[in-house]
C-alpha positions as CSV (number, residue, x, y, z in Angstrom):
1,X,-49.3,-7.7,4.2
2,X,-49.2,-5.0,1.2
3,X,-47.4,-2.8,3.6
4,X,-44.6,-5.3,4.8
5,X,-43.9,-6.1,1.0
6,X,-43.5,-3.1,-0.4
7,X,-40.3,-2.4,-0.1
8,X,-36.6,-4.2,-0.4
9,X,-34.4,-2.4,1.7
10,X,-33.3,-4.9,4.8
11,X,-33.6,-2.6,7.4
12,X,-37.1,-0.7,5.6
13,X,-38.9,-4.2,5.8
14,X,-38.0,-4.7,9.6
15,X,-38.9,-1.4,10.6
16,X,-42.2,-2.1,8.8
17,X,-43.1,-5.1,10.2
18,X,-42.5,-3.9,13.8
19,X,-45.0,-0.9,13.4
20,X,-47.2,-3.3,11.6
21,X,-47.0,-6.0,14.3
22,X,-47.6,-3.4,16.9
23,X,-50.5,-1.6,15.0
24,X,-52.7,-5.1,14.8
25,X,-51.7,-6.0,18.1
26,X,-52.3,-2.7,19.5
27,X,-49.0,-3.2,21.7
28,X,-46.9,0.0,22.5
29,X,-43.6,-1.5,21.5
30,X,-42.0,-4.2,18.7
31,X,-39.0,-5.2,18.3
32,X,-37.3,-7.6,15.9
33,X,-34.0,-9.5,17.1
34,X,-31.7,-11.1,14.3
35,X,-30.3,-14.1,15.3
36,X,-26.3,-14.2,14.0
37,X,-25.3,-16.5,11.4
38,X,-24.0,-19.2,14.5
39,X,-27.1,-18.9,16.7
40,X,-24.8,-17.8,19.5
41,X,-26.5,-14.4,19.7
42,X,-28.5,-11.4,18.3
43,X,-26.7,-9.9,15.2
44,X,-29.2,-6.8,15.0
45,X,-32.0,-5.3,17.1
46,X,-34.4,-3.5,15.9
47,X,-37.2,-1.6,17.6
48,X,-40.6,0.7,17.3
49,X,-41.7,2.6,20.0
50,X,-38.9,3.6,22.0
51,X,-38.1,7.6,21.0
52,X,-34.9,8.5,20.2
53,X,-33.3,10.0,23.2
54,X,-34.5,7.1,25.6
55,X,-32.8,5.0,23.1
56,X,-29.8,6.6,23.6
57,X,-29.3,6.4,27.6
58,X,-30.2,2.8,27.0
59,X,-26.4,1.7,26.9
60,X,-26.8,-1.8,26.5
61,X,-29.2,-3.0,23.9
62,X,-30.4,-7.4,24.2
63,X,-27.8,-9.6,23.0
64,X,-29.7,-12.8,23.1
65,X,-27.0,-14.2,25.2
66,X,-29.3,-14.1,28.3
67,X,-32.6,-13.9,29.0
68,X,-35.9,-14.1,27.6
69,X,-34.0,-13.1,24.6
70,X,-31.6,-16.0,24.6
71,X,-34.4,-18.3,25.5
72,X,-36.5,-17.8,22.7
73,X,-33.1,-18.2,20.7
74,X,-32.6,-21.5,22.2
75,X,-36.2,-22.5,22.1
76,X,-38.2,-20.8,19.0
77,X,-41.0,-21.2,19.9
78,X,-44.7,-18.4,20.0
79,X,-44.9,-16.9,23.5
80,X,-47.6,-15.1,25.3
81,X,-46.7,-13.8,28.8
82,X,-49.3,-11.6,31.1
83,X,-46.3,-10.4,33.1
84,X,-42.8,-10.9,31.6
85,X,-41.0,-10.1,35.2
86,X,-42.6,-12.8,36.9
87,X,-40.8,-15.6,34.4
88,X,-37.9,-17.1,35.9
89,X,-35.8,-16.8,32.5
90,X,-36.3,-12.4,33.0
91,X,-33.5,-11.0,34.2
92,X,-34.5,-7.6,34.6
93,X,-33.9,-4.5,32.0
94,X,-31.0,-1.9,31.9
95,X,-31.2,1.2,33.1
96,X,-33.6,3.9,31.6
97,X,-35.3,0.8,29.8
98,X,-39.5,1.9,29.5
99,X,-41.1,-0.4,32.2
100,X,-42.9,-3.6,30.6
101,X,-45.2,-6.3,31.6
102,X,-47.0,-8.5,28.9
103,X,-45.3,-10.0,25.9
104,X,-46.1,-12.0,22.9
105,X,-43.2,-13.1,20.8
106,X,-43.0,-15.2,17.4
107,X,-40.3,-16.7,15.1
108,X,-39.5,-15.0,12.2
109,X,-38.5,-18.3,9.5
110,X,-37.0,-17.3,6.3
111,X,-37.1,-20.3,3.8
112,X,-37.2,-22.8,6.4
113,X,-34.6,-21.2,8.6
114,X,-34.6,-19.2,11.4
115,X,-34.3,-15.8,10.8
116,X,-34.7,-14.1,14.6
117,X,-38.0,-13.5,16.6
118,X,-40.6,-10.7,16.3
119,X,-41.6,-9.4,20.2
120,X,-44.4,-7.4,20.9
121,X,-44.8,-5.6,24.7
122,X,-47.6,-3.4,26.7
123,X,-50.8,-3.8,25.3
124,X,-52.7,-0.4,25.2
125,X,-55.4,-0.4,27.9
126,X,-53.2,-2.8,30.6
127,X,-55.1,-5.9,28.8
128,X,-53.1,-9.2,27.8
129,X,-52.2,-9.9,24.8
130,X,-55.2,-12.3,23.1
131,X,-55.2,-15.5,21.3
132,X,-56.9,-13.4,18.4
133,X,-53.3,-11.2,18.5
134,X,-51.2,-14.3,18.6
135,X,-52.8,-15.6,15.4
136,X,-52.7,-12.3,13.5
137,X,-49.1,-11.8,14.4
138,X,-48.4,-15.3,13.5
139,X,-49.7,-15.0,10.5
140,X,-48.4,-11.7,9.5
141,X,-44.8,-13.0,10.8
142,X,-45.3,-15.4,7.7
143,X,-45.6,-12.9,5.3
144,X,-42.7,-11.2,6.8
145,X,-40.1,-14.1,6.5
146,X,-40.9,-14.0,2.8
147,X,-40.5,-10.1,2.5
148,X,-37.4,-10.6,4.8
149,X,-35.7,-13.6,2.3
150,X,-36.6,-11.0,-0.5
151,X,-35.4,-8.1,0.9
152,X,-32.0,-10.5,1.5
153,X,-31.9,-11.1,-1.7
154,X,-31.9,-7.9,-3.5
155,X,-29.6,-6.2,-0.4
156,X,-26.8,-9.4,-1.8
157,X,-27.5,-8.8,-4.9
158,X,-26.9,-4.9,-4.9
159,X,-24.0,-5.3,-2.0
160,X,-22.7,-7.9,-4.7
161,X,-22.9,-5.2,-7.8
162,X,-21.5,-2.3,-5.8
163,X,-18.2,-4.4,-4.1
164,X,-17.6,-5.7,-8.2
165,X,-18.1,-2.0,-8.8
166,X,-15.3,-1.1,-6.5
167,X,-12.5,-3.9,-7.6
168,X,-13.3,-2.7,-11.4
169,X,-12.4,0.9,-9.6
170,X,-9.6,-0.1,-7.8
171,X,-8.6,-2.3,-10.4
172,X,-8.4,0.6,-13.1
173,X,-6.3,2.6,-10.9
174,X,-3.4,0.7,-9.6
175,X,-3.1,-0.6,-13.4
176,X,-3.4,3.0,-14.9
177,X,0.5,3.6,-14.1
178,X,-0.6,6.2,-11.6
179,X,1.4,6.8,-8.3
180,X,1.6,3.8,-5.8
181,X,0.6,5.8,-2.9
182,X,-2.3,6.9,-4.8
183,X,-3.3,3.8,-5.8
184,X,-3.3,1.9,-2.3
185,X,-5.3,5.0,-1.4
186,X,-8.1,4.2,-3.7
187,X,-8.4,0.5,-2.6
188,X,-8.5,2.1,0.6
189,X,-11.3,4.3,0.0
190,X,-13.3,2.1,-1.9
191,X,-12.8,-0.8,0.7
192,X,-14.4,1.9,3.3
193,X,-17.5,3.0,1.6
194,X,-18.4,-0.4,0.5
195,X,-18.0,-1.6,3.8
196,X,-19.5,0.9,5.6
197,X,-17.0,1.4,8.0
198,X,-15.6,3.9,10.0
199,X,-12.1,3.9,8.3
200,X,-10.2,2.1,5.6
201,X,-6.3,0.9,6.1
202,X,-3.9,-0.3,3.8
203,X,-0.8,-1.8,5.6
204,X,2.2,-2.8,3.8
205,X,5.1,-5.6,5.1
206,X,8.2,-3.8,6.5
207,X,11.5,-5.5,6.5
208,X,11.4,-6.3,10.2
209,X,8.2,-8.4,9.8
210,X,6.0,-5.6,11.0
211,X,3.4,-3.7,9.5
212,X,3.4,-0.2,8.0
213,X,0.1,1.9,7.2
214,X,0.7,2.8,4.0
215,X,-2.7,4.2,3.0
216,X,-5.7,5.5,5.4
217,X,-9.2,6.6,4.4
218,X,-11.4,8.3,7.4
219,X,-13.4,11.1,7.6
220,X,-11.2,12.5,10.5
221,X,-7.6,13.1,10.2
222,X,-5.6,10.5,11.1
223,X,-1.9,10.8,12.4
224,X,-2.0,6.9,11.8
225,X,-0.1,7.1,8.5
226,X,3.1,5.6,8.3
227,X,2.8,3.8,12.0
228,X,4.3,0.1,12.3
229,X,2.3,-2.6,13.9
230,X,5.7,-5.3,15.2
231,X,6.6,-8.2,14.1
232,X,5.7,-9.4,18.1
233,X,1.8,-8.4,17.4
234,X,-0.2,-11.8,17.8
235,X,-2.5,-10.6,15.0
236,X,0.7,-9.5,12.3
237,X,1.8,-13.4,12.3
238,X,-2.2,-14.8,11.5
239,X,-2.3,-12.0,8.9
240,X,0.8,-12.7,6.8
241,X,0.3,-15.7,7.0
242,X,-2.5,-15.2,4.8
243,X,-5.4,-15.9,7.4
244,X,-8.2,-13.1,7.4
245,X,-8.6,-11.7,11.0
246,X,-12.5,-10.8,12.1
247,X,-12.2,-9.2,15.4
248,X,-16.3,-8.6,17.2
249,X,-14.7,-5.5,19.1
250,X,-11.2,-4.1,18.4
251,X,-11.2,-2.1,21.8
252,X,-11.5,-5.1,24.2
253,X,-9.5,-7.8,21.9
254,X,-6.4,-8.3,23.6
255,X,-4.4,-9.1,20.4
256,X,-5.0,-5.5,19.0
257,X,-3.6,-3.9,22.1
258,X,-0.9,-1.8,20.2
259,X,-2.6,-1.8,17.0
260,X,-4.0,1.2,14.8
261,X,-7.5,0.1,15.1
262,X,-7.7,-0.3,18.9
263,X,-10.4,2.6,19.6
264,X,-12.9,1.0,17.4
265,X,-15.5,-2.1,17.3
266,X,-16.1,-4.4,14.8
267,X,-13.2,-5.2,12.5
268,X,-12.2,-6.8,9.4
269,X,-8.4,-7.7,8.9
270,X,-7.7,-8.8,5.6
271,X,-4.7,-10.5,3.9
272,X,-4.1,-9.5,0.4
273,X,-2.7,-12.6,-0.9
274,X,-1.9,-13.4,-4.3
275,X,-0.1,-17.3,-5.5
276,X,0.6,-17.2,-1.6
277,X,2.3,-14.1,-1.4
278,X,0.9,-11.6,1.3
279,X,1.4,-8.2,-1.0
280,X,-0.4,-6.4,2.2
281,X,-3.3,-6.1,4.2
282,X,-6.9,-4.0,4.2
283,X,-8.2,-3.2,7.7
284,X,-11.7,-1.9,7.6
285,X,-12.8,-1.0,11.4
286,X,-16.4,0.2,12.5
287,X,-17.4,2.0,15.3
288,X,-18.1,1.3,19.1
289,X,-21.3,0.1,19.4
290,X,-22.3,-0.6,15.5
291,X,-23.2,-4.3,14.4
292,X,-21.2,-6.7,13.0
293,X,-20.1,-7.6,9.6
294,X,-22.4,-10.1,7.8
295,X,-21.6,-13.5,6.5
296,X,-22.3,-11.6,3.6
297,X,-20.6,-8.7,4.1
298,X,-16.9,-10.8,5.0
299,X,-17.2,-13.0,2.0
300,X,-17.6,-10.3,-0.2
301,X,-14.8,-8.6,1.6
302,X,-12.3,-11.3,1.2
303,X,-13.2,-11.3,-2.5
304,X,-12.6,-7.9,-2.4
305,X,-9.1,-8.4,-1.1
306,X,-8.4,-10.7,-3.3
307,X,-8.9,-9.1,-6.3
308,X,-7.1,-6.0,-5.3
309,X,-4.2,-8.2,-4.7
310,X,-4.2,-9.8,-7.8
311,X,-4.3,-6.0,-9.3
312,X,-1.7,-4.7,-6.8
313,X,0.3,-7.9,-8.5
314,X,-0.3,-6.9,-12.2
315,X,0.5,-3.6,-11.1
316,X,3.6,-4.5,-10.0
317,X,4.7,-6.5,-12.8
318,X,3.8,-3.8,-14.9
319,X,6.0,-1.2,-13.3
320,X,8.5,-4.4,-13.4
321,X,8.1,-4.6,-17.3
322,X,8.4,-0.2,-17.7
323,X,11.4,-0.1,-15.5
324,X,12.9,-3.0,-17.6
325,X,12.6,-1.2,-20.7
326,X,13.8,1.7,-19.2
327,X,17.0,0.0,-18.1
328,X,17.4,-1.8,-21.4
329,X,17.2,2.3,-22.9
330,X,20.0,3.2,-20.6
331,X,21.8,-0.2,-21.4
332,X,21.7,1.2,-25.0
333,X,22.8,5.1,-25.1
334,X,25.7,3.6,-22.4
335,X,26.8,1.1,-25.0
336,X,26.7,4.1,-27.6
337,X,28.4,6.5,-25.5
338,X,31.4,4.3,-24.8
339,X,31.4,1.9,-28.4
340,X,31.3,5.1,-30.4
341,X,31.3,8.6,-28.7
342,X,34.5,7.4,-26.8
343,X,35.7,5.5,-29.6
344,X,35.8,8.7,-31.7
345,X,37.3,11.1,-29.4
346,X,39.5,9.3,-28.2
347,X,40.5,8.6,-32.3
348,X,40.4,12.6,-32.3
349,X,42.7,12.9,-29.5
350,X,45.2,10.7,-30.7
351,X,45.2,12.6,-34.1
352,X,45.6,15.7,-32.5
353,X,48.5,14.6,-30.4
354,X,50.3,13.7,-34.0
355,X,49.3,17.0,-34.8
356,X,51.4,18.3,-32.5
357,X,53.9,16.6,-32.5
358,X,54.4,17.2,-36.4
359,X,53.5,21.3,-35.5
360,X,57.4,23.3,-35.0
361,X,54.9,26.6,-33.8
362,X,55.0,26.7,-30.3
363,X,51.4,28.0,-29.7
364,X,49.9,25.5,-32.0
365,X,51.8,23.1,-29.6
366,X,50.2,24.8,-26.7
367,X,46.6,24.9,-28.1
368,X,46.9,21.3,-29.4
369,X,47.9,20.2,-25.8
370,X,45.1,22.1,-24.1
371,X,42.8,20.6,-26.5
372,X,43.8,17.2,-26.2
373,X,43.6,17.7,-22.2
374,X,40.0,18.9,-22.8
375,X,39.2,15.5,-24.9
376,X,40.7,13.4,-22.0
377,X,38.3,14.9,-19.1
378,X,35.3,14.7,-21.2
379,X,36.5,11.3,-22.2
380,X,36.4,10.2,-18.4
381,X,33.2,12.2,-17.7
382,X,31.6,10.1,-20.3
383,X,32.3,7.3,-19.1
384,X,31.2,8.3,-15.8
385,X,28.1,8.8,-17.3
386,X,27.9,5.2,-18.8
387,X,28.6,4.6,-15.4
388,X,25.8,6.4,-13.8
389,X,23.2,4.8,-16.7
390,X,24.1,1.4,-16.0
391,X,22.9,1.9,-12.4
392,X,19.6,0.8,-11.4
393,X,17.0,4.2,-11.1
394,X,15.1,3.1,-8.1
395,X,18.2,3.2,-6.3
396,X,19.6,6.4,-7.3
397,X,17.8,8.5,-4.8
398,X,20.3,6.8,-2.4
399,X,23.0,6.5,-4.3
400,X,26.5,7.6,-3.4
401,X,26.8,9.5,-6.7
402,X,23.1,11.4,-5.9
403,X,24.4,12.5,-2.2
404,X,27.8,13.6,-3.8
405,X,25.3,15.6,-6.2
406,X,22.8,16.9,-3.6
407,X,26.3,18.2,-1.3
408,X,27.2,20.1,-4.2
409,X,24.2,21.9,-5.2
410,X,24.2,22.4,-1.8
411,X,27.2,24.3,-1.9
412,X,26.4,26.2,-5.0
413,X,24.4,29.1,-3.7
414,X,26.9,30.1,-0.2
415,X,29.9,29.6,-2.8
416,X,27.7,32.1,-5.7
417,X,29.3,29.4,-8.0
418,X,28.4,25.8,-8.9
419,X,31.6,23.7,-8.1
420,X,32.6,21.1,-10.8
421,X,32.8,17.3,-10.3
422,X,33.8,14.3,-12.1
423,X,33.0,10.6,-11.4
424,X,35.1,7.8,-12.2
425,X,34.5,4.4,-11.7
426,X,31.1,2.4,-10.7
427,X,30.4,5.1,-7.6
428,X,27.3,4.0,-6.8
429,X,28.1,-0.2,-6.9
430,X,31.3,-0.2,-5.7
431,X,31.3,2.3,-2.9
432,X,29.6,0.3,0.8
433,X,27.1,2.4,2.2
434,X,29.7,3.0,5.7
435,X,32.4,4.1,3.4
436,X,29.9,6.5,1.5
437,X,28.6,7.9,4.3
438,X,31.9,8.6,5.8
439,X,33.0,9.8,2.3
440,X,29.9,12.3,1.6
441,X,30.6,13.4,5.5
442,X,34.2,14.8,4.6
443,X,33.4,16.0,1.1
444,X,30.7,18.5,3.4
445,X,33.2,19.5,5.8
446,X,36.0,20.0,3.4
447,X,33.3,21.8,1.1
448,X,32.7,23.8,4.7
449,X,36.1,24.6,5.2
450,X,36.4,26.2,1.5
451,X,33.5,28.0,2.1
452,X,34.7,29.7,5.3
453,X,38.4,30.1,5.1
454,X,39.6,29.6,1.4
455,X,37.6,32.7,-0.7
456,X,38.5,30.4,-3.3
457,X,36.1,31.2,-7.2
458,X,36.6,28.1,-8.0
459,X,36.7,24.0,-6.9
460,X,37.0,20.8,-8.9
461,X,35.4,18.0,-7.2
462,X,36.7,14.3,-8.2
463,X,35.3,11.2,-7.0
464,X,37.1,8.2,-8.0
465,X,36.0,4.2,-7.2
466,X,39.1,2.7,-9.5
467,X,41.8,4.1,-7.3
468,X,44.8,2.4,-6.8
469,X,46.4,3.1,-3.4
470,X,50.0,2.9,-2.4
471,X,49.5,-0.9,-1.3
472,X,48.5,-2.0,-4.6
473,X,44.9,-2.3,-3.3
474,X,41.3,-1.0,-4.9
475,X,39.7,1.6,-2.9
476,X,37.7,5.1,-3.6
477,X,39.3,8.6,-3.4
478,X,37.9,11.7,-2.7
479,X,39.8,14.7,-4.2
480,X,39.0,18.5,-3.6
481,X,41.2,21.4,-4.9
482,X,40.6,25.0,-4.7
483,X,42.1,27.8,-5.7
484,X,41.7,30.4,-2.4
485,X,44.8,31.4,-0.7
486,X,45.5,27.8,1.2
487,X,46.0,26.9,4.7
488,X,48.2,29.6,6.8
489,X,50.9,28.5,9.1
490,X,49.7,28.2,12.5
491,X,46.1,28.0,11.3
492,X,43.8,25.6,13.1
493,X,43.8,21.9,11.9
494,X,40.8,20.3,13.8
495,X,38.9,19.6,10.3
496,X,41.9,17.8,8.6
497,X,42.2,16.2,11.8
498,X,38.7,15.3,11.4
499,X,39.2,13.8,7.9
500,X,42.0,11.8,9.1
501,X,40.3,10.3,11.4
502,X,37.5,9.2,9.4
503,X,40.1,7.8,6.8
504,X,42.1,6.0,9.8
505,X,38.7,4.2,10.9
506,X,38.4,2.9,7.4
507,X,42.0,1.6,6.4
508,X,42.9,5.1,4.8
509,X,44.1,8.3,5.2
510,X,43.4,11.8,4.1
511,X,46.2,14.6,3.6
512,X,46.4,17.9,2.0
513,X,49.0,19.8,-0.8
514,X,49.0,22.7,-3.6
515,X,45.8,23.7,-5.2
516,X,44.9,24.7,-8.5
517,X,44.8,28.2,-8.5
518,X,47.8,29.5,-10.1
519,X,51.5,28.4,-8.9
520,X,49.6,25.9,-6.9
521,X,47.5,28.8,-5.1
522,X,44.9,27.6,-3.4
523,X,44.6,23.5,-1.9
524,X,43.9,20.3,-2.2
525,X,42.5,17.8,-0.3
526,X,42.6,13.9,-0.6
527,X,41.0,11.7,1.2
528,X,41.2,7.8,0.6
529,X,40.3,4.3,2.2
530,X,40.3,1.2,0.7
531,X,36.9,-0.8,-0.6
């Protein structure tokens, strides 16, 4: 009885009480069977006596579903058999099982309820088991159900600390304004180790209803990263709906068929839900072959989820909040730049333009005009930038003004010089994503073009969303002038063709004239459509 209660670790005390059990009874082999939660089976088998290796080419361990196993489930009740394969309710061992004959097994209660049954086989010597060994194992099965409610206690209580451990983790870093990659990685992570599983996977919700793995945590490299479960997926629909999915083995369970999680066994699916939004979902898979997840184990999972939703939600509102002062900072300098910076050159330029007209020197003339042509382009590319700040950052990246940018730079280094470019207009609101495709597609073959035929050193780019065309309407014009030597006669056409084209598709049209190298050197190319 000292020896059965000295320790607190679950799986300690059962291996104790088997070698115990089969010490008094001087039987060869114990085993312990945990009944599950819903009595329908064996949640856990443990055993003494059976060396490793034969262990191992025993492929299917009892499962209390059949049986003496599932009889004693059914009926809990001591029993004491001379030879077990003479009992109608035997039905035979697997393969590479030890051969066994007597058997003596006992419930295991823990506070009144039934916990599983201790079994005890092949007494040393041939002999029966004894009344005297049914007592003793009775009694010592006592004292086990009360070191097995103990050792259930402290395992929740620790499981408990260490999964309220992990939510203060995971809660620290999605709210430390850390990347959000990184973050679902750490709930990811943390999910897995508490869990014990093989693998943890964060997915995400994707526009079409599916699911995208956003975050993976194994041991192994995974090429599972960025994969979409559909929208068709039986299991997708239960989950956003907000309904935690516990699968008994993901291999065999028809409704993970095409799912990331389909070579392993037991498996949580978890919603993570928040005032009824789904904000994703933590999948947390074990291995072929290892037990199930506890009672335990899934509610403290699900309050897992559930906080890491809640912080994926502050999170969120707290990147919400940084972005919105960030927008009311560009709101600002824009209001500046066009209230005051505009205000005053444009004051300046008007001045100047008295200036000269009160100057009777025809350089100052000259020099006035030039200047007052400097004030008007960096007039409009001010307000191009008051423009470009009173877009929304996240979509940048994928603005039309950012691809005009990135075509540019792109051009810079075959060209040995960075072309110029001016914006005018709201590019990035006004332009449709078809009409800026086809746009930034003929600003990179005209750029092409320059680069192979023009040996131009130098080319204005203008982009212009407030143009008026010829039939009064709104649309966006592309302009590119150079200063090379300009198209020959007879020279191929097939990439102002192309231009045309993609004008003509849109409601425009595209056409060519004098550049702005010197005496019109050079050429331009326009190339408009309506919006």
């Amino acid at each position: 009885m000292r020896s059965v209660g000295s320790g607190l670790e679950l799986h300690s005390t059962l291996d104790r009480i088997c070698e115990t059990a089969a010490s008094l009874a001087d039987a060869r082999y114990a085993a312990i069977g945990v009944i599950a939660k819903d009595g329908s089976g064996l949640a856990d088998f443990v055993f003494h006596g059976v060396d490793a290796a034969t262990a191992r080419e025993i492929v299917r361990l009892p499962d209390g579903h059949r049986g003496l196993f599932g009889a004693l489930i059914q009926d809990p009740e001591p029993v004491r058999l001379a030879n077990l394969t003479e009992d109608p309710r035997s039905c035979g061992f697997p393969d590479h099982h030890p051969p066994m004959r007597g058997l003596l097994g006992v419930p295991l209660r823990v506070r009144g309820e039934s916990f599983g049954n201790l079994y005890l086989a092949e007494k040393r010597g041939d002999e029966p088991f004894s009344d005297y060994d049914l007592g003793i194992v009775q009694v010592l099965a006592t004292e086990a159900g009360i070191a097995i409610g103990n050792a259930r206690l402290y395992e929740a209580a620790q499981q408990g600390e260490r999964w309220i451990d992990g939510s203060v983790a995971v809660t620290t870093a999605l709210l430390s304004g850390g990347d959000t990659d990184d973050a679902l990685q750490v709930v990811a992570e943390q999910a897995r180790r508490l869990s014990g599983s093989a693998a943890g996977l964060v997915l995400l919700p994707t526009c079409e209803g599916g699911l995208e793995i956003a975050a993976v945590a194994s041991d192994r490299p995974s090429k599972a990263l960025g994969a979409v479960i559909p929208a068709v997926s039986p299991v997708v629909a239960e989950l956003l709906a907000g309904q935690a999915v516990f699968l008994a083995d993901a291999a065999t369970d028809s409704r993970m068929a095409a799912g990331p999680v389909r070579d392993f066994g037991p498996t949580m699916l978890l919603p993570l839900r928040s005032d009824g939004r789904v904000l994703g979902v933590l999948v947390l898979p074990r291995a072929r072959g290892e037990r199930a997840f506890g009672e335990t184990e899934r509610t403290l999972a699900v309050q897992f989820a559930s906080q890491a939703a809640l912080a994926l939600k502050m999170a969120e509102a707290q990147r919400d909040r940084e972005r919105l002062a960030v927008y009311e900072d560009r709101d600002r300098i824009a209001r500046d730049l066009h209230d005051i910076v505009v205000q005053r050159l444009f004051a300046t330029a008007t001045l100047l333009e008295s200036a000269q007209d009160e100057s009777a020197v025809p350089e100052v003339r000259d020099s006035v005009g030039s200047t007052v042509g400097e004030l008007d382009v960096t007039i409009q590319e001010i307000r191009s930038s008051v423009f470009a700040l009173r877009q929304d950052p996240a979509g940048t990246p994928s603005g039309l003004r950012t691809r005009v940018l990135r075509e540019i730079d792109a051009a810079a280094a075959p060209f040995g010089f960075r072309p110029s470019h001016r914006f005018v207009g709201p590019v990035d609101t006004a332009v449709d994503d078809v009409t800026g495709e086809n746009l930034v597609a003929s600003l990179r073959e005209v750029l092409s073009n320059v680069l192979r035929h023009a040996g131009a050193s130098r080319v204005d780019v203008v982009v212009d969303a407030n143009a008026s065309l010829p039939d009064g309407r709104r649309g966006v014009r592309l302009t590119v002038a150079d200063d090379g030597v300009g198209i020959p006669d007879g020279g191929r056409r097939s990439g102002l063709r192309n231009l045309e084209r993609r004008a003509e598709s849109l409601g425009g049209a595209s056409w060519h004239g004098p550049g702005s190298g010197e005496g019109g050197g050079g050429t331009t190319v326009v190339w408009q459509t309506p919006l």
